[in-house]
N, C-alpha and C positions, 0 to 999 in steps of 0.2 A: 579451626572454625567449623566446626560439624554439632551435627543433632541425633546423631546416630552413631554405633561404632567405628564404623570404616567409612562413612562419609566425610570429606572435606570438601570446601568450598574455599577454591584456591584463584588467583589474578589469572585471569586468560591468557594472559601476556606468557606465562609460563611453558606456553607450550605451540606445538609447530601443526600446521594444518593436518598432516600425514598422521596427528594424534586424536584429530579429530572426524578422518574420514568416515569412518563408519557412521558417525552420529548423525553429518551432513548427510550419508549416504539414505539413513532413515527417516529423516524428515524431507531429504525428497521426495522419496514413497508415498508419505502423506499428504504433499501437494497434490501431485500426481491422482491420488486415490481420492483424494476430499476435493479440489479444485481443480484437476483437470490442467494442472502446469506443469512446463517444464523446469526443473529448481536449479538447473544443470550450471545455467550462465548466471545465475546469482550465489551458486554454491561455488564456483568458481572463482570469482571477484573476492568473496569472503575468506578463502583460501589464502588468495595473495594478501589483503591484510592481516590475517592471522601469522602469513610468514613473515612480516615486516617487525611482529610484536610490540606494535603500535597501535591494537585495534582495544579499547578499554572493554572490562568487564570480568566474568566470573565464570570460572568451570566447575564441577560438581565432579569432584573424583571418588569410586568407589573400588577398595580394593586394588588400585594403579589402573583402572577403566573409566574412564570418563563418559560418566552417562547423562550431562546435561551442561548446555551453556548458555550465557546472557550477556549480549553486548549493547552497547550505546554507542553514539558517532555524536560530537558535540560541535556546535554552529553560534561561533559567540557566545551569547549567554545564556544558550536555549543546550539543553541534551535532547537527541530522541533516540528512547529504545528499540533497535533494530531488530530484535525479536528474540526471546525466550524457548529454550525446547528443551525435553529431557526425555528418555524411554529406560525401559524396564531394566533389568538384567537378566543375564542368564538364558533370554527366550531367543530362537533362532531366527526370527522376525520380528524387527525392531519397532517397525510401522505397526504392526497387529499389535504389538507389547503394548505401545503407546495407548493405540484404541482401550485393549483391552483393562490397563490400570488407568482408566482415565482420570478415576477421583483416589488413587492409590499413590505406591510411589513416584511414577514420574510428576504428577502435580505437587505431590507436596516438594518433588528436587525444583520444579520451575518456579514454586511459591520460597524456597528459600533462596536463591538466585535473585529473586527480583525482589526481595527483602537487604538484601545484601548492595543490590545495584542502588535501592532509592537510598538507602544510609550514606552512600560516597555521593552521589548527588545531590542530595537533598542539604548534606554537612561541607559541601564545596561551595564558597559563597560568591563565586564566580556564574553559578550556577541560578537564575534567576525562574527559569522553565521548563517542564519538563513534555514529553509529551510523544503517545506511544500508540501504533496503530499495527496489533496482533494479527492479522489477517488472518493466518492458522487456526488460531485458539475461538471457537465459539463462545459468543456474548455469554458473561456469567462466569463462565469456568474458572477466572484471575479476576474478574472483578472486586472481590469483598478482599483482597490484596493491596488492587491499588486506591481502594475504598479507606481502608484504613489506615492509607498514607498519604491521604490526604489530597489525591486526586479526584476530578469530575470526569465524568462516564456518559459519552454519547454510544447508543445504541446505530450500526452500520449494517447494511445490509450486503450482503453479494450475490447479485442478479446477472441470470442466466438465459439468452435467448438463443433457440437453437433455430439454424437457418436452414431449415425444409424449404420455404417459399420465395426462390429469390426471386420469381415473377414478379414477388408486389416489391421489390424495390427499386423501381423505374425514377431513374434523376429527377425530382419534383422540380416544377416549373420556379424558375428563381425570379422575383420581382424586378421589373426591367431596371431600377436603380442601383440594384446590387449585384455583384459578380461575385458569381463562385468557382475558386481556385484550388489545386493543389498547396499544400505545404512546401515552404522552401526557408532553407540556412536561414537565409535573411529575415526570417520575420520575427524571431523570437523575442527585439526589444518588443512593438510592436503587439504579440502575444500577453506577452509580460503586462505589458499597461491595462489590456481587455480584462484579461483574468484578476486584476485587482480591482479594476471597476467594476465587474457582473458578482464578485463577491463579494462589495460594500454590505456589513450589516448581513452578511448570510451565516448561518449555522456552522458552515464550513470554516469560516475567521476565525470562529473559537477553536476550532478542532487541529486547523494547521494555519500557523503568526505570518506563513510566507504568502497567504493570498493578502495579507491586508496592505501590501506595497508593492511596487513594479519592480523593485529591485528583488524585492524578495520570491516574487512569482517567476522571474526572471531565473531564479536557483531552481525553484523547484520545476519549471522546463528545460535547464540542463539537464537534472536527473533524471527526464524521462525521455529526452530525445538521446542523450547523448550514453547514457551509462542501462544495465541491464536488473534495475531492482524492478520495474514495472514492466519485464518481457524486452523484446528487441523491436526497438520502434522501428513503426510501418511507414515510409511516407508515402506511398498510394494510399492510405485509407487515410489519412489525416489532412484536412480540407480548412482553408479560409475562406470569410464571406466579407467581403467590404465593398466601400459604399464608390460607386465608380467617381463620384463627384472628386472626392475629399483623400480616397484610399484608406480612409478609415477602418479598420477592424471592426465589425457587428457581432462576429459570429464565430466560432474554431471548433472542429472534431478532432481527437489526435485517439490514435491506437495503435496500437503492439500488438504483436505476436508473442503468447504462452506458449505456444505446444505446437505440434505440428497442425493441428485440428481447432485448436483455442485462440481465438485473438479478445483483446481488451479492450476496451474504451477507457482510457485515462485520464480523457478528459473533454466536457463538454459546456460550454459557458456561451452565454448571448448577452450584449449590453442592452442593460433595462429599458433605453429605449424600443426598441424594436423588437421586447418579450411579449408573447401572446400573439405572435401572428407566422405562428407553423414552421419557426426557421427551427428550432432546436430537433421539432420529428424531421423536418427533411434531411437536418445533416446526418442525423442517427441513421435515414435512409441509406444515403450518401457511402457512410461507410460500413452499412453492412453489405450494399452492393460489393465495395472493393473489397471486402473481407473475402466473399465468395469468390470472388475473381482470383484469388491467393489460394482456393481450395480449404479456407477455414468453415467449420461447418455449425461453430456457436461462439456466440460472443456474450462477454461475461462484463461486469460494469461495477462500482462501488457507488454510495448513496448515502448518507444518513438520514436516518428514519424522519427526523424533524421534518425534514426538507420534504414536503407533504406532496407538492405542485410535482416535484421531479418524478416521485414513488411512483404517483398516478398516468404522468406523461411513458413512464418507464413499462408499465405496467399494461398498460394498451395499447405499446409497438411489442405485446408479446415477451418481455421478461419476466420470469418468476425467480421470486426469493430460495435461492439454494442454501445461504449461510447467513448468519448473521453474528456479527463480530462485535469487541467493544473497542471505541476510540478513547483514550483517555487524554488527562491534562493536569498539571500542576502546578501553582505558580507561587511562586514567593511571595508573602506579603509582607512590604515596605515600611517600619514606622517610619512616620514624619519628621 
């Protein structure tokens, strides 16, 4: 299966992490270089599934070298593509290779990978949705890819505020009906239920199926407290606000730590009740205080452009747009 002399494009499964370090090793670099993270504890985890030869998808072998792979992780009827990389040959820096054939070979090794990946997914009738968020790969670059296979394409941004001024994040005064708490174990059904209710009807539903249920929010705050794909969760910085009457949930910040210097914001959501009266800037306050307190010196966030109210709220606590990524989606249609 190749398009070129010496290129195949072979099952992932085929081969053992140790065959792929070098590549993981390069697209660290480019975390590292482009966003400011550590790939270290995701490059890891990826590893051990790669040694299990249980992890679906595609290698791109050149010459007995492997210079590019593409995996997916499948959740009932849904796949999501877990990320796409490929770099150069031959050059002694794999990271600079990358940069420097951007629209060369390693994109077209990433564009025939993720042509290979939607063919077994899309031809798996098991398979009802697809749906992929490249954080790496800048908006456009794979787009007219999954454009032409029949995916929709949300533009995302990634926002970067650097913490020069921890004077101004002084604990904002909490409305005497509400309490604001650290995060703990226990709240995450709780969590779960908030984050499906504040994303009834948002831009974000379309883009990822687990905000649109508590069960399913519920998965997607395992992944982030519990496992290392969005950093190592912080729970000093990650804060609930609920209502002292009822113990309601109103409100949640959760962040990770990227880097020794970088922490995230993973997530921010308030129930519509109570939107438009300063709780979302003061949790954002909330934990860039305890960011700073951890020695992190910028915090970095994710957005989709649609989402206009957030860009703006985001944008006048001081983040600027450093990247800007594409979210994709694809879905089976049903006849009757």
């Amino acid at each position: 299966m190749a398009s070129g002399v010496s290129l195949e494009i072979l099952d992932l499964r085929h081969f053992t992490a140790a065959l792929l370090r070098p590549l993981l090793d390069a697209e660290g670099a480019l975390w590292r270089e482009r966003l400011h993270w550590d790939y270290t504890a995701s490059s890891r985890l990826l590893m051990q599934y790669l040694d299990s030869r249980m992890l679906p998808g595609y290698a791109a072998v050149d010459n007995g070298r492997i210079t590019g792979y593409a995996f997916c992780v499948y959740e009932e009827s849904k796949a999501v593509i877990g990320d796409v990389f490929a770099m150069g040959s031959a050059l002694p820096n794999a990271a600079a290779a990358h940069d420097a054939a951007l629209n060369q070979t390693p994109r077209e090794i990433e564009s025939m990978l993720l042509r290979h990946l939607f063919e077994t997914l899309q031809n798996s009738p098991q398979v009802d949705r697809i749906e992929s968020q490249l954080l790496l790969h800048p908006a456009g670059s794979l787009g007219g890819i999954f454009s032409q296979a029949g995916f929709t394409l949300y533009r995302r941004l990634f926002m970067v505020q650097p913490l020069d001024r921890v004077h101004s994040y002084a604990r904002a005064a909490v409305p005497r009906e509400l309490e604001l708490r650290a995060w703990r174990e226990e709240d995450l059904a709780g969590a779960g239920r908030l984050i499906s209710e504040a994303y009834t009807d948002h831009p974000d539903s379309l883009i990822n199926d687990q905000y649109r249920s508590p069960h399913g929010s519920m998965r997607f705050l395992h992944n982030i407290v519990r496992y290392a794909g969005c950093g190592t969760f912080a729970p000093q910085v990650s804060h609930i606000l609920c209502e002292r009457a009822t113990r309601e949930m109103v409100g949640l910040v959760l962040g990770s730590r990227v880097s020794a210097q970088s922490g995230h914001i993973t997530q921010l959501c308030v129930r519509p009740l109570y939107r438009r009266r300063g709780i979302g800037r003061m949790l954002l306050g909330v934990a860039a205080a305890e960011f700073w307190r951890l020695g992190v010196r910028e915090i970095s966030l994710t957005v989709t452009e649609a989402n206009s109210n957030a860009v703006e709220l985001y944008r006048s606590e001081g983040y600027d747009c450093l990247h800007a990524f594409d979210a994709a989606v694809w879905k089976r249609e049903r006849i009757a």
